[in-house]
TORTILO-697303 format. One line per field, with one value per residue (C-alpha): residue number from 1; chain; x, y, z. Coordinates in steps of 0.5 Angstrom, whole numbers, plus 2048, in hexadecimal, padded with zeros to 3 digits. Layout:
# residues N
i = [NUM;...] $
ch = [A;...] $
X = [X;...] $
Y = [Y;...] $
Z = [Z;...] $
# end
This chain:
# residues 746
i = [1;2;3;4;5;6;7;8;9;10;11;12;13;14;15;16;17;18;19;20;21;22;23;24;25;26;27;28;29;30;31;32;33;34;35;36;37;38;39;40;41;42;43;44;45;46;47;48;49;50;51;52;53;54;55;56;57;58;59;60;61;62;63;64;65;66;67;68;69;70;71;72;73;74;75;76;77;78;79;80;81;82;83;84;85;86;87;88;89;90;91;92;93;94;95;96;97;98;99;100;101;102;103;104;105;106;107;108;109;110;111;112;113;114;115;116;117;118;119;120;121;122;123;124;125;126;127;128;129;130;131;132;133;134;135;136;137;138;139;140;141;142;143;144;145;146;147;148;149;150;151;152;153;154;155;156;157;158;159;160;161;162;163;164;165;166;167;168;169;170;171;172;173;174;175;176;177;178;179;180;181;182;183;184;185;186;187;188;189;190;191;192;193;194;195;196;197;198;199;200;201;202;203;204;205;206;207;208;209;210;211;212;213;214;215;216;217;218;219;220;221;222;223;224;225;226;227;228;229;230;231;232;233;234;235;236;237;238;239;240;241;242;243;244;245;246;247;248;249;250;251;252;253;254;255;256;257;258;259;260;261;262;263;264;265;266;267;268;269;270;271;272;273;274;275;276;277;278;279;280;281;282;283;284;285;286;287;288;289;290;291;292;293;294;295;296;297;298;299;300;301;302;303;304;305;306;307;308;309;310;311;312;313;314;315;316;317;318;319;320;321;322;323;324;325;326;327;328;329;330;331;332;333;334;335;336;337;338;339;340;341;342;343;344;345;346;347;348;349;350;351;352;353;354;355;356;357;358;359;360;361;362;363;364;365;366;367;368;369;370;371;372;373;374;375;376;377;378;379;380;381;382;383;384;385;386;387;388;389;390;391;392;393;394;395;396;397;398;399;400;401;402;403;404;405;406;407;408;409;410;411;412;413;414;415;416;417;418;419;420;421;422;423;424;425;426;427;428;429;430;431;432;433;434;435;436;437;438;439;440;441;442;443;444;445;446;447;448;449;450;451;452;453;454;455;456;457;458;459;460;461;462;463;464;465;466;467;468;469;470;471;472;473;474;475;476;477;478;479;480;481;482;483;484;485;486;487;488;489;490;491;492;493;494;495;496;497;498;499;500;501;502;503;504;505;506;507;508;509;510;511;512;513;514;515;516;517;518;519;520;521;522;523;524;525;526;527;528;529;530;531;532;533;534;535;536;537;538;539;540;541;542;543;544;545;546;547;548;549;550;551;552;553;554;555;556;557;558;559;560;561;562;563;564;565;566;567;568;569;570;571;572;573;574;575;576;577;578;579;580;581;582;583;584;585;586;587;588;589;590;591;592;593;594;595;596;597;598;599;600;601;602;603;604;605;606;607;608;609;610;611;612;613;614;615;616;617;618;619;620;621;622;623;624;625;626;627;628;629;630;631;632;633;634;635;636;637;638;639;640;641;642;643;644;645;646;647;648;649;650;651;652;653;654;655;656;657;658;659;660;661;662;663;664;665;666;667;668;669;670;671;672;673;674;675;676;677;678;679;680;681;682;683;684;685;686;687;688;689;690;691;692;693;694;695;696;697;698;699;700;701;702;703;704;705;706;707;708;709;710;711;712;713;714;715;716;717;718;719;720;721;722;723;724;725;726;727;728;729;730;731;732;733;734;735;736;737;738;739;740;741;742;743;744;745;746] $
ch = [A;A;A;A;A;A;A;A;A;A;A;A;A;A;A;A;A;A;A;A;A;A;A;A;A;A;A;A;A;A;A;A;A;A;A;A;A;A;A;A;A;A;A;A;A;A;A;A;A;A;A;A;A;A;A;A;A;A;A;A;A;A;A;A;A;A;A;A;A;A;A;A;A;A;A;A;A;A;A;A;A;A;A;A;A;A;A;A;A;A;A;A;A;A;A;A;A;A;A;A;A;A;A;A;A;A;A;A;A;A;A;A;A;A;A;A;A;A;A;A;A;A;A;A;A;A;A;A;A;A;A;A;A;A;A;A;A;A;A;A;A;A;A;A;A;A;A;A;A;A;A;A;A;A;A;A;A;A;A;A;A;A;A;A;A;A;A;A;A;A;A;A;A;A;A;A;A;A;A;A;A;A;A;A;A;A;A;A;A;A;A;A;A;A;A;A;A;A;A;A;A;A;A;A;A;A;A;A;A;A;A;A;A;A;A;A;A;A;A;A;A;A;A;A;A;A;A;A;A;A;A;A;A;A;A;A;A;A;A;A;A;A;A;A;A;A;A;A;A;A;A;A;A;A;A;A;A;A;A;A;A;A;A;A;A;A;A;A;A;A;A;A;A;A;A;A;A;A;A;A;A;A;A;A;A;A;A;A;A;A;A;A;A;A;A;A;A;A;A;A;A;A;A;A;A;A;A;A;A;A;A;A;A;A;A;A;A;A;A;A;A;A;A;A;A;A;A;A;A;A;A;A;A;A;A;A;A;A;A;A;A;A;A;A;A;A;A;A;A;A;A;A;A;A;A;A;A;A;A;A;A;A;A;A;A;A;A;A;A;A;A;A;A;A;A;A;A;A;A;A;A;A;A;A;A;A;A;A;A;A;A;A;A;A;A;A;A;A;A;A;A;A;A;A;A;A;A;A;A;A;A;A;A;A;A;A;A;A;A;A;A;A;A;A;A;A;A;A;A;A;A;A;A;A;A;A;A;A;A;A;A;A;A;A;A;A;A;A;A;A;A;A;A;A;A;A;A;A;A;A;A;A;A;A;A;A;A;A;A;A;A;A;A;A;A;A;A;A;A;A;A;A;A;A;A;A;A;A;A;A;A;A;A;A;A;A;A;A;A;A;A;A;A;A;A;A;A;A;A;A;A;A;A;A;A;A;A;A;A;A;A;A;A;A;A;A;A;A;A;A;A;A;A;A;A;A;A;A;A;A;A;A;A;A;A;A;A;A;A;A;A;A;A;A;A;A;A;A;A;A;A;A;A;A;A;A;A;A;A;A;A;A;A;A;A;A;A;A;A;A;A;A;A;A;A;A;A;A;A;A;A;A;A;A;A;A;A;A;A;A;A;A;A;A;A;A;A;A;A;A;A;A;A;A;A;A;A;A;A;A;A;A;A;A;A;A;A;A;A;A;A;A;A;A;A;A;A;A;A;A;A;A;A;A;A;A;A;A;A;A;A;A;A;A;A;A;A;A;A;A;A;A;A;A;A;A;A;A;A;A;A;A;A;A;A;A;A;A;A;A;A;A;A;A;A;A;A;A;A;A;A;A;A;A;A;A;A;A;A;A;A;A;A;A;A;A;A;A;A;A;A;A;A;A;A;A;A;A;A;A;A;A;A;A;A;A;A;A;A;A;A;A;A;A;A;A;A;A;A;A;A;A;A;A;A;A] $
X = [655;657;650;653;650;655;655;64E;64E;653;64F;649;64D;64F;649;646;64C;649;643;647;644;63D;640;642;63B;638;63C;63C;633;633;638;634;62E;631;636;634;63A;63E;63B;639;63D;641;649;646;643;648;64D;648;647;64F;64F;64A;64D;654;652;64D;653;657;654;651;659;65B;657;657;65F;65E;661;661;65C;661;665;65F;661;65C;65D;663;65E;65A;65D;65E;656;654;658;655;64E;650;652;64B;648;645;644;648;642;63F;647;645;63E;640;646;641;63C;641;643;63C;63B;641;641;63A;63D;641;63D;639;63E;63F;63A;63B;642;640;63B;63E;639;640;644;640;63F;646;647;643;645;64D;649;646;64D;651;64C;64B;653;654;64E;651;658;657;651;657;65B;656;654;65C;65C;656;657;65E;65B;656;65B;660;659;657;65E;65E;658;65A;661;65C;658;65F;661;65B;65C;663;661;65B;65A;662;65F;659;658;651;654;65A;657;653;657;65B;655;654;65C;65D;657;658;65F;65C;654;652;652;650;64D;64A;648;641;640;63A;63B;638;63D;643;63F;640;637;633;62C;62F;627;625;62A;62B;62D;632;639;640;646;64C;651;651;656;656;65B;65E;65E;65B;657;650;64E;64E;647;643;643;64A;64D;649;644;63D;638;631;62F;629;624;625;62B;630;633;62C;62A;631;630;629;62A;631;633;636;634;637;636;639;638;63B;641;642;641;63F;63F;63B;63D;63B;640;63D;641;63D;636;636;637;63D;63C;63E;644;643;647;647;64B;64C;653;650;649;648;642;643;643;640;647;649;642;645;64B;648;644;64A;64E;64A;647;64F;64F;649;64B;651;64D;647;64F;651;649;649;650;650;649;64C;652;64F;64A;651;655;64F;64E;655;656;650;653;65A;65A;659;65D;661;65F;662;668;66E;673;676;675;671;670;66C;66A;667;667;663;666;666;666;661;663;65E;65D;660;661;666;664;667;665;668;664;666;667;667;66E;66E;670;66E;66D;66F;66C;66F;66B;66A;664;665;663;65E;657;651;653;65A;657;652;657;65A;655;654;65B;65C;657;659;65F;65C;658;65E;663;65D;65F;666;669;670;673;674;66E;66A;66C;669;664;663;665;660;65B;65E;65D;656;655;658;654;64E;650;651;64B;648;645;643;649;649;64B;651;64F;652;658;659;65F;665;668;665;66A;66C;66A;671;671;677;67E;683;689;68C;687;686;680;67E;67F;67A;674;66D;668;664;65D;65F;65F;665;669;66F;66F;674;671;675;675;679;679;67B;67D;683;684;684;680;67D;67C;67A;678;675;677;678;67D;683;682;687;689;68D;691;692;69A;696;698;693;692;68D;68B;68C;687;686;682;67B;677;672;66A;667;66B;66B;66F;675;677;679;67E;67E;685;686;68A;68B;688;68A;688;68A;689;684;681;67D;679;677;674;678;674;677;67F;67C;67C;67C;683;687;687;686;68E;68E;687;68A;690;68C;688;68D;690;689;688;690;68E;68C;684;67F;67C;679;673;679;67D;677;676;67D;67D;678;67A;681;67F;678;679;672;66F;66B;670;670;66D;669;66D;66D;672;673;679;679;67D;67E;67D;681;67D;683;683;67F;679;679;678;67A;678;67A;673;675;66E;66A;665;668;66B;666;665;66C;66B;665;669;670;66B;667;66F;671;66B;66C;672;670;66B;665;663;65B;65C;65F;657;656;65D;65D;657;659;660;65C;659;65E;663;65F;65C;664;665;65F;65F;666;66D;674;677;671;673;670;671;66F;670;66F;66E;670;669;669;665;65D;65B;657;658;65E;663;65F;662;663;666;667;666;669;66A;66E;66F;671;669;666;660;65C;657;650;64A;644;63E;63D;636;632;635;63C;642;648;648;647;64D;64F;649;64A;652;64D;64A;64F;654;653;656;659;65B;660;666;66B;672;677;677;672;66B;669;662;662;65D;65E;65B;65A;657;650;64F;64D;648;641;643;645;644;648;647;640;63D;642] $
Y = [950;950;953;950;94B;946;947;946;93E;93E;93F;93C;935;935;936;931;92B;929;927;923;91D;920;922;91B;918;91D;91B;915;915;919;914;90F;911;914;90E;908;904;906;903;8FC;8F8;8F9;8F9;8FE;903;902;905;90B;90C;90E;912;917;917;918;91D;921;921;924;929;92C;92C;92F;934;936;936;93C;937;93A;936;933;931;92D;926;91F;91B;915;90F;913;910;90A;90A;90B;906;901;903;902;8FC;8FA;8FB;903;907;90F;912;910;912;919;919;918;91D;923;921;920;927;92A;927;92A;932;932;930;935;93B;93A;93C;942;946;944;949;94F;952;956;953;955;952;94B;94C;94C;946;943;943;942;93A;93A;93B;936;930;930;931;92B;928;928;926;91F;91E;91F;91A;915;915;914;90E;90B;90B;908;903;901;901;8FD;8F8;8F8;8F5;8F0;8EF;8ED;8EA;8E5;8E3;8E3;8DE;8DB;8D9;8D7;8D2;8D0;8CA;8C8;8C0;8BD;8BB;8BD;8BD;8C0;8C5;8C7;8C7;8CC;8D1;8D0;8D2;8D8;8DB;8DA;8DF;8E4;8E4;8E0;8DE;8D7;8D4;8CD;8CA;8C5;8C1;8BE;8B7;8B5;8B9;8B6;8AF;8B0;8AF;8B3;8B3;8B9;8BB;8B5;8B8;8BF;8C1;8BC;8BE;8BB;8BF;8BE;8C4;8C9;8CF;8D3;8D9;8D6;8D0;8D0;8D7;8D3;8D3;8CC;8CA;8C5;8C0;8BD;8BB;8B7;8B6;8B7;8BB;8BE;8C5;8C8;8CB;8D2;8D2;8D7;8D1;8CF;8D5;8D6;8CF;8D0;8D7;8D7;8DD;8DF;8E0;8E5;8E4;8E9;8E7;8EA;8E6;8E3;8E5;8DF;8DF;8DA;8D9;8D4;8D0;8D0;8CE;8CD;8CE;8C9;8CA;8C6;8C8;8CE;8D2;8D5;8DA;8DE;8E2;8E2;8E6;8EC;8EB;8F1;8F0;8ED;8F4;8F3;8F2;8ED;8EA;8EB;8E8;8E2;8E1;8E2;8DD;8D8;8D7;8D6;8D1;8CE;8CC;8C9;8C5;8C3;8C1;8BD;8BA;8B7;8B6;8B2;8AF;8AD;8AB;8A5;8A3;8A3;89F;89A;899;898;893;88F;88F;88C;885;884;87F;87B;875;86E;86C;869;86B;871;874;87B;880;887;88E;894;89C;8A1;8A8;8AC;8B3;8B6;8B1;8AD;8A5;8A3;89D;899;891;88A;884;87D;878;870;86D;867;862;864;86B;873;879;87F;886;88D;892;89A;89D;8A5;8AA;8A9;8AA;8A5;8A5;8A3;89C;89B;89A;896;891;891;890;88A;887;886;884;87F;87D;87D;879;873;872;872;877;879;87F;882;880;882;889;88A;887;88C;893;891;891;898;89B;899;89C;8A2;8A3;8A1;8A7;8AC;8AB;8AD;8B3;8B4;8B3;8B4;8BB;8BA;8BF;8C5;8C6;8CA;8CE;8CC;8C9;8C3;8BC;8B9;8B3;8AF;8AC;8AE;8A9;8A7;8A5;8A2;89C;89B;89E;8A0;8A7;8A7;8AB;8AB;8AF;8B4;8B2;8AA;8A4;8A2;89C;899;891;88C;885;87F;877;873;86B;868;861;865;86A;870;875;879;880;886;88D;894;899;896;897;892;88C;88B;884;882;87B;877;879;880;883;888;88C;88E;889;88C;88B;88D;895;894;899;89B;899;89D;89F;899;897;895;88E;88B;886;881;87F;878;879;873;874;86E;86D;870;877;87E;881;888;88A;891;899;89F;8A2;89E;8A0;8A8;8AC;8B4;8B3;8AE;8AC;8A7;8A5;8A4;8A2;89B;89B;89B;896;891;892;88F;88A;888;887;881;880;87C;87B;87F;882;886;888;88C;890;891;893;899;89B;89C;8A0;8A3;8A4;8A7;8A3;8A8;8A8;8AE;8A9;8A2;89C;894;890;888;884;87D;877;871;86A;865;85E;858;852;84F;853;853;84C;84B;847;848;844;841;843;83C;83B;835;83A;83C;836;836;83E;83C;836;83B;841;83D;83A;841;844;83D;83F;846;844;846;840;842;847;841;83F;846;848;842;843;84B;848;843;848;84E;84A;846;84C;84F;848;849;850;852;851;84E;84F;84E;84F;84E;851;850;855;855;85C;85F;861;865;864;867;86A;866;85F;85D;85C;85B;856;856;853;857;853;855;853;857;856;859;85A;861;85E;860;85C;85F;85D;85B;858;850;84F;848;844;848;842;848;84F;84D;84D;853;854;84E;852;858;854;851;856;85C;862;860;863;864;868;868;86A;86C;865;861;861;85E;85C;85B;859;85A;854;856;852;856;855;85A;85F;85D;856;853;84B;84C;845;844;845;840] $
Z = [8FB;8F4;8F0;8EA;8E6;8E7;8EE;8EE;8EB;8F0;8F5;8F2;8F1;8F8;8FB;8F7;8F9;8FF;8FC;8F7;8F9;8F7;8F1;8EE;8F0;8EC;8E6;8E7;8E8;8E2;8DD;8E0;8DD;8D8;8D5;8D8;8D4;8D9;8DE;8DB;8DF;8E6;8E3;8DE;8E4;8E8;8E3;8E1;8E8;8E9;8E2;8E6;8EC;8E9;8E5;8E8;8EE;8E9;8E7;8ED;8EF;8E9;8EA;8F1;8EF;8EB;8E5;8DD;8DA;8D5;8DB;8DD;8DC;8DC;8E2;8E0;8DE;8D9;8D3;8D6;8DA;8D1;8CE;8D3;8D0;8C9;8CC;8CE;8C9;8CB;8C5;8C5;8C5;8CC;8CF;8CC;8CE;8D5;8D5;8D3;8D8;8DE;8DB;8DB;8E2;8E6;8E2;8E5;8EC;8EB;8E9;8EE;8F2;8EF;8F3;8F9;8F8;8F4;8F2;8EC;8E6;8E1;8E6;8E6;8DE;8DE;8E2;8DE;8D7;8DB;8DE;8D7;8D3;8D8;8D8;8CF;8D0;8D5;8D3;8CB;8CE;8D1;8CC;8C6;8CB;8CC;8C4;8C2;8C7;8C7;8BF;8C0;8C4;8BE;8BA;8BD;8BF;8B7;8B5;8BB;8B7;8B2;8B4;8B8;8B2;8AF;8B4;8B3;8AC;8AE;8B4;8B4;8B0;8AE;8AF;8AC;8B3;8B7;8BE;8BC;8B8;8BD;8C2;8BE;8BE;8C5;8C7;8C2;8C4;8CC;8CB;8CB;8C8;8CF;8D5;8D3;8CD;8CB;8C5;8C5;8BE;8BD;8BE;8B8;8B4;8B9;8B7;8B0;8B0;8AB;8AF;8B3;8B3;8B8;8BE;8BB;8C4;8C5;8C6;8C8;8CA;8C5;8C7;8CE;8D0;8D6;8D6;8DD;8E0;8E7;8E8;8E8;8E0;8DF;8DB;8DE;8D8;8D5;8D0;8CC;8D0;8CD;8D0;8CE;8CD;8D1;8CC;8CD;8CE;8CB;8C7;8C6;8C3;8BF;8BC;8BA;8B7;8B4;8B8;8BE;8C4;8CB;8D1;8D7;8DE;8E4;8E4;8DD;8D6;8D1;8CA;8C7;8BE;8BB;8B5;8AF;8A7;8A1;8A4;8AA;8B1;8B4;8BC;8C0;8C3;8C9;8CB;8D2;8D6;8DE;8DF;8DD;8DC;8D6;8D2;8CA;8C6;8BF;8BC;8C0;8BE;8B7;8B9;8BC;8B7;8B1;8B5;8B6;8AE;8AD;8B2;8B0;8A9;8AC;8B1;8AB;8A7;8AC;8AD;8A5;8A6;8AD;8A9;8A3;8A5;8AA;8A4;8A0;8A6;8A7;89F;89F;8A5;8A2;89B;89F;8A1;8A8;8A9;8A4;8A0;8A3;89F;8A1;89C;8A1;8A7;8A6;8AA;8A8;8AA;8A7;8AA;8A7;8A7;8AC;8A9;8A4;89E;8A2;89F;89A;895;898;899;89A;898;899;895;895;88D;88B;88C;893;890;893;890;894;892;894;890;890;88D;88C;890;896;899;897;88F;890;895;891;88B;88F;891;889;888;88E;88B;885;887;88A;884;880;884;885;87E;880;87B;87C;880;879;875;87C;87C;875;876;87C;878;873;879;87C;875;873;87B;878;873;877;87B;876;874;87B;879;881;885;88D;890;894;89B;89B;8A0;8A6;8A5;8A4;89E;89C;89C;895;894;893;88C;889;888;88D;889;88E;88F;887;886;87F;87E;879;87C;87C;879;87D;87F;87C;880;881;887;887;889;88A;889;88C;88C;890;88F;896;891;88D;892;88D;88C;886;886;882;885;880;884;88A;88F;890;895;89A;89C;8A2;8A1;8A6;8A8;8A9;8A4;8A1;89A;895;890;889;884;87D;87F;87B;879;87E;87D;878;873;86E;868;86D;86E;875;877;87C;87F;884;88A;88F;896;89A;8A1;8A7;8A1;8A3;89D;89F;89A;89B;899;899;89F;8A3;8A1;8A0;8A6;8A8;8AB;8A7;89F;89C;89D;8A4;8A5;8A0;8A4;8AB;8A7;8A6;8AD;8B0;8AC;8AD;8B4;8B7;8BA;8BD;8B7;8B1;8B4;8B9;8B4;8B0;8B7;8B8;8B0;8B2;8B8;8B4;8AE;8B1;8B8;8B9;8B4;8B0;8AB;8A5;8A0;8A2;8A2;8A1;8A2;8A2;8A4;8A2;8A4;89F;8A1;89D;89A;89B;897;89B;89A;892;88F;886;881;87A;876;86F;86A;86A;86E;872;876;879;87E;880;882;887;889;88C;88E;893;895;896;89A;89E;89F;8A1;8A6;8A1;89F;8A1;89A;897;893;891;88F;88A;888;886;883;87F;87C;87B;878;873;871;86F;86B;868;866;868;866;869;86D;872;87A;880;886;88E;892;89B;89C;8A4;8A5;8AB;8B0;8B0;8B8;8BB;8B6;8B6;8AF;8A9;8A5;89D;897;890;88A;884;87D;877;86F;86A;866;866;866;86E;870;871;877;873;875;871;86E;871;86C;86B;86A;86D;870;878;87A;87B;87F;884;884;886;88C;88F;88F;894;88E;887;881;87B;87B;875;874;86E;86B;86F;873;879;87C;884;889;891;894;89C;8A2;8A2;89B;897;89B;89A;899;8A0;89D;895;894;896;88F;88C] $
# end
């Protein structure tokens, strides 16, 4: 028998290995009393359970093998068994903790063996201080082992932190889109965070509802994400169904306090955060873990929590700009005329698309207003910049182009008119001392609001100072009598037009200043359009596109239109679907294409009027033969008395030569009424002198006339040109509206 120290640890050790088992029991009885974190949940007990086992085998047989203490090595899954509870959350000094109470438990064991097999006190003495000095060796190794790979770990967690808040940043809220946005959330955070995540907004942010108070618990789903699909962690409620939240509920609480909730059950372990921006709760993130059910350590709360504010100003971006954007796009489709007005100078046909990206509604509009003479006006305009300003100048300025073009003012003059309206609109704005806040972005650069030339379309390279209103217009009138169509643009793209071989090219036009700057003048040029012609009017939204230039978006341009369609309603969607394939192009869009009709010899009827006032007999005599002839003769009574009346009046106060004019529209057809019929009458001179609408007193001799023209015609009005006027009146079968009988008061 060995009597020495040595040999007595030996033998200590082996005579204790058959209870080995016993020995791991008191371990483990004393470290569940002792550290309880150890034990919280079944994975983390099961793993704390092989740690004592494998160690307090380790040491039993290192011993009894008569093993130098420095040779004494930890069992293969230390390093391992500690980075998996930096993993989860434990703390280093729990892991200590533990390792010196294992350590007391089996050095007692063992020297409770001792006097069992010697009774020489100095032997035991030495034995003892042998046990002692190789357990605070092993001990201080395999706690030195697992501090270096327990702090690795959190090290290593620590920069997966603050890459995952990183990536946070660089993927969450790279669209002003709530669903995408929150779905970007839910997939980042179930690549490695959680096992599943679902995003609840409270339906009333979704709607866009101030009152938030009334249903502060009703949710919807808006985004979901589960680690893998089919392993059982699908949730109950879908996206976008909504759902209520039960007070006292971990969401509830959450919502109500502002702050998050954790919940650990058996097999699942949930993390409850609510999204709050700028002082408002937005809805909650709920994250859960089912693969390895780990409680949420305070840093994973921390996580969260970081994680979820960013996505939480993203999401409140998308909300105002989901918000603001419906409000732009409702203002904006109720500023555009819902369908065009009926005339039948040309056949027309329009559409409207608002961007697509974050540029959002913008100011484009289309117009199509019939004038006088059977003549159309068409509008193609762009206001700069986008949102609910950029619309509402544009109803402004749609507005007042109507205003102006009732008075019939040329192409030229008209966009004059118009600058000096965008100008006073500047000045308006600059004086704004509160201008609305534009919503904070999500990460990502912000789109630029293309404003700048495009030479290749003629735009004026002038730009726009930064913070003024500025637009581009083009401003056509086609006359179907003459076949010709005068035109003048302000910074606006080139129209294309298709002739009637098929060919189809820019219309070049003198460029104009864009609105707003002022002092330059603006040039009107005629250009024949014949029958059978396409005129497309347009902005340069719909020639723009992230995947081709403005070149090649004009050359597919003139390719669609050169094609043969059904009609013009076809050919503006085969239009879009060419150029924007997905309909949400980078900028808004409007486009109108028109196609002339011609008016034939046998629709206009002349008479050159000397200036003598016995030439108004003959002229009531050949307008009642010419609607005769033209089937109107029911129009013949008050198209006499209108031409009595105009053509004296150009006699009296004109001077020669003095014309008069009929026209027959080609009135289209009104839904459910059949072809309205109409005659235009008109009378021109050389005077400058224009009438005037004023009431007679009772015993006033003159000055009813013009109010008699009022009452019988259903629009009239006076247009000049270059060297003479004219004073039109539009007499229709209905008569003029609100009076249904015109010649029931004569």
């Amino acid at each position: 028998m060995d009597g020495t120290a040595d040999g007595l640890v030996s033998r200590a050790a082996r005579e204790l290995a058959p209870r080995a088992d016993e020995l791991i029991r008191d371990v483990a009885r004393c470290l569940r009393a002792e550290v309880p974190e150890l034990w919280e949940d079944p994975e983390l007990a099961r793993m704390t359970s092989e740690n004592i086992a494998d160690h307090v085998a380790g040491v039993l047989g290192g011993l009894e093998a008569g093993l130098d203490p420095r040779s004494l090595e930890p069992p293969p899954d230390h390093v391992d068994r500690a980075r998996r509870l930096a993993r989860r959350g434990i703390p280093v000094t729990a892991m200590l903790r533990a390792h010196r109470l294992g350590e007391g438990v089996v050095l007692d064991g063992l020297l409770a063996e001792l006097p069992r097999l010697t009774d020489d006190p100095g032997l035991v003495d030495a034995v003892a201080r042998r046990l002692l000095a190789v357990s605070t060796r092993y001990v201080d190794r395999i706690g030195e082992q697992g501090v270096l790979a327990f702090q690795e770990e959190r090290d290593r967690r620590l920069q997966w932190r603050l890459s995952l808040v990183n990536e946070a940043g660089l993927r969450v809220g790279t669209a002003l889109d709530i669903v995408r946005t929150t779905q970007e959330l839910a997939d980042l955070a179930t690549e490695d965070f959680a096992d599943l995540v679902t995003v609840d907004l409270l339906d009333s942010v979704v709607r866009g509802d101030d009152s938030r108070a009334a249903e502060r618990f009703l949710l919807r789903r808006v985004a979901q994400g589960t680690y893998a699909a089919g392993d059982g962690a699908e949730p109950a409620v879908k996206v976008p169904e909504p759902h209520s939240c039960p007070d006292g509920s971990p969401a509830a609480r959450a919502l109500a306090t502002g702050r998050p909730v954790r919940h650990t059950a058996a097999d699942l372990a949930t993390l409850v955060v609510p999204l709050t921006a700028r002082g408002t709760t937005l809805g909650v993130a709920r994250f859960s873990r089912r693969r390895h059910p780990a409680r949420f350590d305070d840093q994973d709360l921390l996580l969260a929590q970081e994680i979820a504010a960013r996505a939480a100003v993203a999401v409140d971006n998308a909300c105002r700009y989901t918000h603001a954007r419906a409000t732009a796009l409702t203002l904006q489709r109720s500023l555009l005329p819902r369908r065009t007005a009926e005339q039948s100078a040309a056949e027309v046909a329009c559409r409207y698309l608002p961007a697509g990206g974050r540029a959002g509604v913008g100011g484009d509009w289309y117009d199509v207003i019939p004038l006088s003479g059977a003549r159309v006006a068409l509008v193609v305009g762009d206001v700069v910049g986008h949102g609910i300003h950029a619309a509402a100048t544009m109803g402004r300025l749609r507005t007042a182009v109507r205003t102006l073009a009732d008075i019939d003012l040329p192409p030229d003059e008209l966009l004059t008119h118009l600058d000096d309206v965008v100008i006073r609109l500047s000045a308006e704005a600059a004086a704004d001392p509160d201008p609305d806040p534009v919503p904070e972005s999500g990460s990502g650069p912000r789109p630029a609001l293309d404003s700048g030339p495009c030479p290749g379309l003629g735009l004026d390279p002038g730009g726009v100072p930064a913070g003024d209103i500025a637009a581009t217009c083009l401003y056509a009138v086609y006359d179907p009598v003459a076949g010709r169509c005068s035109l003048a643009r302000a910074g606006h793209v080139l129209p294309t037009v298709v002739h009637r071989d098929g060919a189809a090219g820019l219309l070049d036009l003198p460029p104009g200043p864009p609105l707003g700057l002022g002092g330059l003048p603006f040039e009107a040029v005629e250009a024949d359009l014949p029958e059978g012609s396409l005129l497309a009017l347009y902005t340069d939204g719909l020639l723009e596109g992230h995947d081709h230039d403005v070149e090649a978006g004009l050359a597919t341009l003139r390719e669609v239109l050169a094609r043969p369609a059904a009609s013009l309603e076809s050919a503006c969607d085969t239009v879009l679907q060419a150029l924007l394939p997905t309909y949400r192009p980078d900028d808004d869009v409007a486009l109108l294409l028109a196609r002339p009709h011609a008016l034939g010899a046998d629709r206009v009827a002349v008479w050159d009027l000397e200036p003598d006032p016995a030439a108004v007999a003959p002229a009531r005599a050949g307008v009642a033969r010419q609607l005769a002839a033209w089937g109107l003769a029911d129009l013949s009574f008050a198209a006499e008395l209108v031409v009595s009346e105009l053509v004296t009046n150009a006699i009296r106060y004109g001077r020669p030569p003095v014309r008069l004019r009929l026209i027959r529209p080609l009135t289209p057809d009104r839904p459910g009424a059949g072809p309205a019929r109409a005659v235009l009458c008109e009378v021109s001179d050389a005077g400058g002198t224009v009438p005037h609408l004023r009431s007679a007193r009772t015993f006033d001799e003159g000055g009813r006339g013009l109010l008699l023209v009022a009452r019988l015609a259903a629009r009239w009005g006076t247009r000049h040109a270059r060297h003479d006027k004219t004073v039109w009146a539009e007499l229709t079968e209905t008569g003029p509206p609100g009076f249904p009988d015109p010649t029931a008061d004569l």
